[in-house]
Each structure stands twice: as C-alpha cells, then as structure tokens.
C-alpha positions as CSV (number, residue, x, y, z in Angstrom):
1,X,0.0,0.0,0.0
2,X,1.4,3.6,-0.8
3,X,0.8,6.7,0.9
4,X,-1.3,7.4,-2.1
5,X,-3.3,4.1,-1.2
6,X,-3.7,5.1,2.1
7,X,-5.1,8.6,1.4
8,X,-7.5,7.2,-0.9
9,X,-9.0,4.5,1.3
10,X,-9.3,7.7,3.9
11,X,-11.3,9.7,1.5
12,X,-13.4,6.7,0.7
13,X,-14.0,6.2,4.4
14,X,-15.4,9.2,4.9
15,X,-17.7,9.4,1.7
16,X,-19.3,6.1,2.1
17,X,-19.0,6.0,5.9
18,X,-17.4,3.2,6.0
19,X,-14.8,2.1,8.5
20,X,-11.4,0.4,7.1
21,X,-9.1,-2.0,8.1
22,X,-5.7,-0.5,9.5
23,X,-2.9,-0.1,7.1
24,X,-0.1,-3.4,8.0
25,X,2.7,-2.8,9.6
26,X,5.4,-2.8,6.3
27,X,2.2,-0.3,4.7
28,X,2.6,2.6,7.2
29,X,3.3,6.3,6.7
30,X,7.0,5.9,7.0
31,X,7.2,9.4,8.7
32,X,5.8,12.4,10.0
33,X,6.3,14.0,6.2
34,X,4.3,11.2,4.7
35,X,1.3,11.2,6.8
36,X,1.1,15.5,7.1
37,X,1.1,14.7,2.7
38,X,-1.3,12.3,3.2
39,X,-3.8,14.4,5.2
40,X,-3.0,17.5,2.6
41,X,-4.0,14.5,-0.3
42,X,-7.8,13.8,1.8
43,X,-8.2,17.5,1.7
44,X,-7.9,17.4,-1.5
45,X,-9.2,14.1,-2.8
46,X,-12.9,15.1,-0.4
47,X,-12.8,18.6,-2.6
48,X,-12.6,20.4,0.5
49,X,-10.9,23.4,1.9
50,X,-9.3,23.5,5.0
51,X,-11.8,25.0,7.8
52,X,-9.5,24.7,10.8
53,X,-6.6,23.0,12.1
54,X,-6.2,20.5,15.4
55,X,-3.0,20.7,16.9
56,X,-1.8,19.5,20.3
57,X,1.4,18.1,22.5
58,X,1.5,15.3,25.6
59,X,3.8,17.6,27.7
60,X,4.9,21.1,27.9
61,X,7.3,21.7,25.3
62,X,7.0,18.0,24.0
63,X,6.7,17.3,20.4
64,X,3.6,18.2,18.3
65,X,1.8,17.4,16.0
66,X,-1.9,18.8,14.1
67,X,-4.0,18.3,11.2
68,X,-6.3,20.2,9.1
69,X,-9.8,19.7,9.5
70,X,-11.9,20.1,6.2
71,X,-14.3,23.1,6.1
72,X,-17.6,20.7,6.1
73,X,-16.5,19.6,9.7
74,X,-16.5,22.7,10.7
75,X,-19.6,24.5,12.7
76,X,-20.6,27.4,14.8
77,X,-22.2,27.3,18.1
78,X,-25.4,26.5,19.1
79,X,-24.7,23.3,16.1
80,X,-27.4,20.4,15.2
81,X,-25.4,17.2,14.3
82,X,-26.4,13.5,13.6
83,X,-24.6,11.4,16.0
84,X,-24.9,9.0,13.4
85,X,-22.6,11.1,11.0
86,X,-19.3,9.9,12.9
87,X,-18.4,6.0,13.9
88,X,-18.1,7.2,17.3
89,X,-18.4,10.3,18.9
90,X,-15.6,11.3,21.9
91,X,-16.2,15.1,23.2
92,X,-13.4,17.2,24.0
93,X,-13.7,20.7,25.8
94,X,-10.8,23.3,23.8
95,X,-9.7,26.9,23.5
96,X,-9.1,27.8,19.9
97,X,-7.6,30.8,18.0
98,X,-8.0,32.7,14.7
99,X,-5.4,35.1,13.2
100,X,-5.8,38.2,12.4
101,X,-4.1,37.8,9.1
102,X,-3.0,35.6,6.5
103,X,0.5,34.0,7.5
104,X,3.0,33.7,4.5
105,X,5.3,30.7,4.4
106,X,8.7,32.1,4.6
107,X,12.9,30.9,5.2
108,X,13.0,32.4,8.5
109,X,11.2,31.0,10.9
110,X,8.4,32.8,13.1
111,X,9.6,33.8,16.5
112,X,7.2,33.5,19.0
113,X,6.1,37.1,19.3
114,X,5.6,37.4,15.9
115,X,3.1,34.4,16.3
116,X,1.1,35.8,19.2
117,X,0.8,39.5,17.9
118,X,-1.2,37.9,14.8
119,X,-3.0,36.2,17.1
120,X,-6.9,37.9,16.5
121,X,-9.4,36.2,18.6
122,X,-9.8,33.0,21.2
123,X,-13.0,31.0,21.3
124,X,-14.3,28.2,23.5
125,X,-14.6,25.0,21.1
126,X,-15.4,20.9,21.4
127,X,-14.1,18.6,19.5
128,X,-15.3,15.4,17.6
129,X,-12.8,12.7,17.8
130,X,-13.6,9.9,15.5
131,X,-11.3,7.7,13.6
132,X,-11.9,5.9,9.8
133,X,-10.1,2.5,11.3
134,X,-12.2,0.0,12.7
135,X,-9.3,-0.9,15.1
136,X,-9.0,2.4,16.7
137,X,-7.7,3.3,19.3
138,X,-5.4,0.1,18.2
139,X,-3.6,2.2,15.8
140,X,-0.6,3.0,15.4
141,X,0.3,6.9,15.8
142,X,1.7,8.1,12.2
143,X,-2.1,6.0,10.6
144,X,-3.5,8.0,13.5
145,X,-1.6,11.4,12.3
146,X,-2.7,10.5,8.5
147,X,-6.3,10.0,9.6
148,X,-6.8,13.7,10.4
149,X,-5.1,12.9,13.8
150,X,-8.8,11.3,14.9
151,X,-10.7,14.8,14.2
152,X,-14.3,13.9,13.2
153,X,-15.7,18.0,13.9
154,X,-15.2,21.1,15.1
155,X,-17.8,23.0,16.9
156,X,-16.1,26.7,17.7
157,X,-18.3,29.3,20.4
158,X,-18.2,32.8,19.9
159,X,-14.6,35.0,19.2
160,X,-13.5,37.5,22.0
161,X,-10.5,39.9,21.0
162,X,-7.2,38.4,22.3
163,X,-5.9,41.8,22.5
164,X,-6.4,42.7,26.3
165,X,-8.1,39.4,26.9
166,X,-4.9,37.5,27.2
167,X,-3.3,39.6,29.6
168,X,-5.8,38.5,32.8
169,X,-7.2,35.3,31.7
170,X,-5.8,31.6,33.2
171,X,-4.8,29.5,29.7
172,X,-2.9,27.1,31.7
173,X,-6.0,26.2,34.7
174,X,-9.2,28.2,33.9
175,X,-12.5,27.6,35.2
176,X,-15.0,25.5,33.0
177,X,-17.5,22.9,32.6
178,X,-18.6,19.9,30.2
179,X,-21.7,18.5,30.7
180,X,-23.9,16.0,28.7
181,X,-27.6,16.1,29.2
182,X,-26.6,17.8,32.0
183,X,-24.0,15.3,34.0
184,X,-20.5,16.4,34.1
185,X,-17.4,15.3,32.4
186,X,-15.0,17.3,33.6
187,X,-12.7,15.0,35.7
188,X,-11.1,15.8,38.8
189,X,-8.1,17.0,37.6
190,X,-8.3,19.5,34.3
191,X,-5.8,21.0,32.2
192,X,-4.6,20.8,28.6
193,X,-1.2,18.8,28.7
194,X,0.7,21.0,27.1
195,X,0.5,23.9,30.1
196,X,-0.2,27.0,27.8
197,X,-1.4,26.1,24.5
198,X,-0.6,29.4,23.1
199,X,2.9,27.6,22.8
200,X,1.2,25.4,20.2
201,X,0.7,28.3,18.1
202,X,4.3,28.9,17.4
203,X,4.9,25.2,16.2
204,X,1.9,25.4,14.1
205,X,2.9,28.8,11.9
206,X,6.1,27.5,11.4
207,X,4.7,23.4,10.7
208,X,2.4,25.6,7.7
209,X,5.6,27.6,6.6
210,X,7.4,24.5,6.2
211,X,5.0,23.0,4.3
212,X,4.4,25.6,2.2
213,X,1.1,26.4,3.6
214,X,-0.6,29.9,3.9
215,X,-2.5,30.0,7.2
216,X,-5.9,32.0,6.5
217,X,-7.2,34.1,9.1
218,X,-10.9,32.4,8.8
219,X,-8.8,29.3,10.0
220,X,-9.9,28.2,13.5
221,X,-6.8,26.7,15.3
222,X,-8.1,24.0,18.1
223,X,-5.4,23.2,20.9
224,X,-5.9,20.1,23.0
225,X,-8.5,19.1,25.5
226,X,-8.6,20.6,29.1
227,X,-10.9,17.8,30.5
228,X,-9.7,14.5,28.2
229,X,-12.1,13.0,25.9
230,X,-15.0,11.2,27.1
231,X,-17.3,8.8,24.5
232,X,-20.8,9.3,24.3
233,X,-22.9,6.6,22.8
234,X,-26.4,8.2,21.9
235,X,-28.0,11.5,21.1
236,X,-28.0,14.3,24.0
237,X,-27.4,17.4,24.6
238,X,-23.5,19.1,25.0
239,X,-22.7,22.2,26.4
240,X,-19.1,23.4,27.4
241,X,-18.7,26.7,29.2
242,X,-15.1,28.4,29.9
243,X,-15.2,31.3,32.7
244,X,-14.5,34.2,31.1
245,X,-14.8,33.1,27.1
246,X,-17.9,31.7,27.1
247,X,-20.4,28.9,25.9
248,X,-20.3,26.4,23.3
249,X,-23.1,24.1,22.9
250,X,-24.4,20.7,20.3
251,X,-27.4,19.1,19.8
252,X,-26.3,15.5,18.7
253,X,-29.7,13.9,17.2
C-alpha cells in the first residue's frame, strides 16, 4: 500500500461511511512528512478546503503534532449534528484561535512574538474525535496522524479579541464545565497537557511555513482538550462553558 493508497481509502471512508481496516505494519506512513502529505492529499481528494486545524502536544514543550480539518466539519455554536454522521463520537472541551491575518510561508522562521501579535481572537470550542479504522484506538500513531489525527468535527463558540483578553485570563487552569444532558465530564483534575497552549501556536505557523502552507485568518486553530475526551454513545445534549470566554453548545440527534 502507498501513501497514495492510504489517502484514498481515507477519502473513501469518509464518503461512504465506512470504516477500514488498518494499514499493516510494512504499509505505514513511513514518517511524519508522509502522513502531514497524506492528510494534505484527503483534503484534496474530499474537494474540501481547510476550515481549521487541530493541533496539540502530551507535555509542555513536547513534540507536536496537528492536522487540518476540512471546512464541512466545521460549525458554529449552538450546532445540530447526527450522532450517526461519525463512527463514534468522543467530546473534548478546547480553546481555539483565529489570526488576524494571512500567514505567509517564509525561510525564516516565526519567533514567538511574531506568532502571538497575529494572534486575532480565542473562542471556547469541542471537539469530535472519531477515527476511519475499525481498530482504533489500536492504531498505530503516524495511521492516527494521516487519519486527520482522529478529528471527526469542530464546533467553535463565539470570538472574543485576544488583544487585552490574554493579559488577565488563566490558559494554563481556567474555570470550565462539560456536561452532557446535563451530568458532568469534567474530571477531577483538568488541564490541557501542554501547560499554555498558546505555545502550540508557534509550532503550528512554522509546521504551515514548512510545508508551504498559507494560514488564512478564517482558520480556526483547536489546541488540545482541558478535561480529556469522554465517549458518548447516543444522542443528547452538550454544552461546554469556559469562565471568562464563554459557551459552546451541540445538539447530537
């Protein structure tokens, strides 16, 4: 199987809703490279555009890794969505950003306050994970990173202006809630593992500019889960709510 193989059987996946068999071991993205090409090739093979981008670490300054998300996946807050549309539905409870600007690829790369004075809004968001493979969470991590690294949606709250915002509010412990039909999810201990995930940022303007990728300023950039991600098995209601950003809410039917 080749890379080109691989991205096909993804877009197939996710036209007829079908879930696939995981790629063998000697069939694997050999590399990072291959699988961010093979995520580019889904985009392009679903005649999508890019809506937003996932990205997240397991540690403070550990390595990351993202993928796009294609536009269709993408939805505004309060959204109505068929539970049935994904092959299983994990929530996760996110801040995400939007530049103010369109970010040029470039030789040098982008220093961190470069990064966070394009930075143009935050917004309270959950994430969809889902996976194509039938085996998952079996898989192993570069068929993961191909496969949209497990994104199935995006559901982003309303923008506030970073500008000012960012100087009072908590990115690395702030107050929130995730509830469905009303019982909590939030465990005990919350926190995105990364610490502060506008660190994230930095990695993911110069991952684009590597790859030759303009960042658009419609993009919304997803950074990790504060709270995990916890499965839910039936239609309900979800509603996330971060102290001081606001609300985000689904309606899975």
């Amino acid at each position: 199987m080749t890379p080109h193989d691989l991205a096909q059987r993804l877009v197939d996946a996710r036209r007829q809703h079908r879930l696939i068999d995981a790629p063998p071991p000697d069939s694997l993205p050999p590399d990072a490279a291959t699988a961010y090409a093979i995520q580019q090739a889904v985009i392009a093979g679903l005649g999508q555009s890019t809506g937003a981008w996932k990205i997240g670490a397991k540690a403070p300054g550990g390595a990351a890794s993202g993928a796009p998300i294609p536009a269709s996946q993408v939805f505004g807050s309060p959204a109505r969505i068929a539970h049935g549309g994904f092959f299983r539905v994990l929530l996760e409870l996110e801040i995400a950003f939007r530049f103010s600007e369109a970010i040029e690829p470039r030789g040098e790369a982008y220093a961190r306050d470069e990064v966070l004075a394009r930075v143009g809004v935050v917004l309270p968001a959950i994430e969809i994970v889902d996976s194509r493979f039938s085996e998952w969470p079996n898989i192993a991590p570069l068929a993961q990173l191909a496969d949209a690294q497990n994104n199935g949606a995006l559901i982003a709250g309303h923008p506030v202006a970073y500008s000012g915002f960012a100087r009072t509010f908590d990115f690395v412990s702030p107050e929130l809630e995730l509830t469905f039909d009303g019982t909590s999810l939030v465990p005990e201990a919350s926190g995105n593992p990364v610490g502060d995930p506008r660190e994230l940022l930095v990695w993911f303007v110069n991952h684009c500019a590597a790859m030759g990728i303009t960042i658009e300023p419609e993009w919304t950039i997803t950074t990790g889960s504060y709270v995990g991600a916890h499965r839910v098995d039936r239609a309900g209601i979800v509603h996330g709510h971060i102290d001081g950003l606001g609300e985000v809410e689904i309606e899975l039917t």
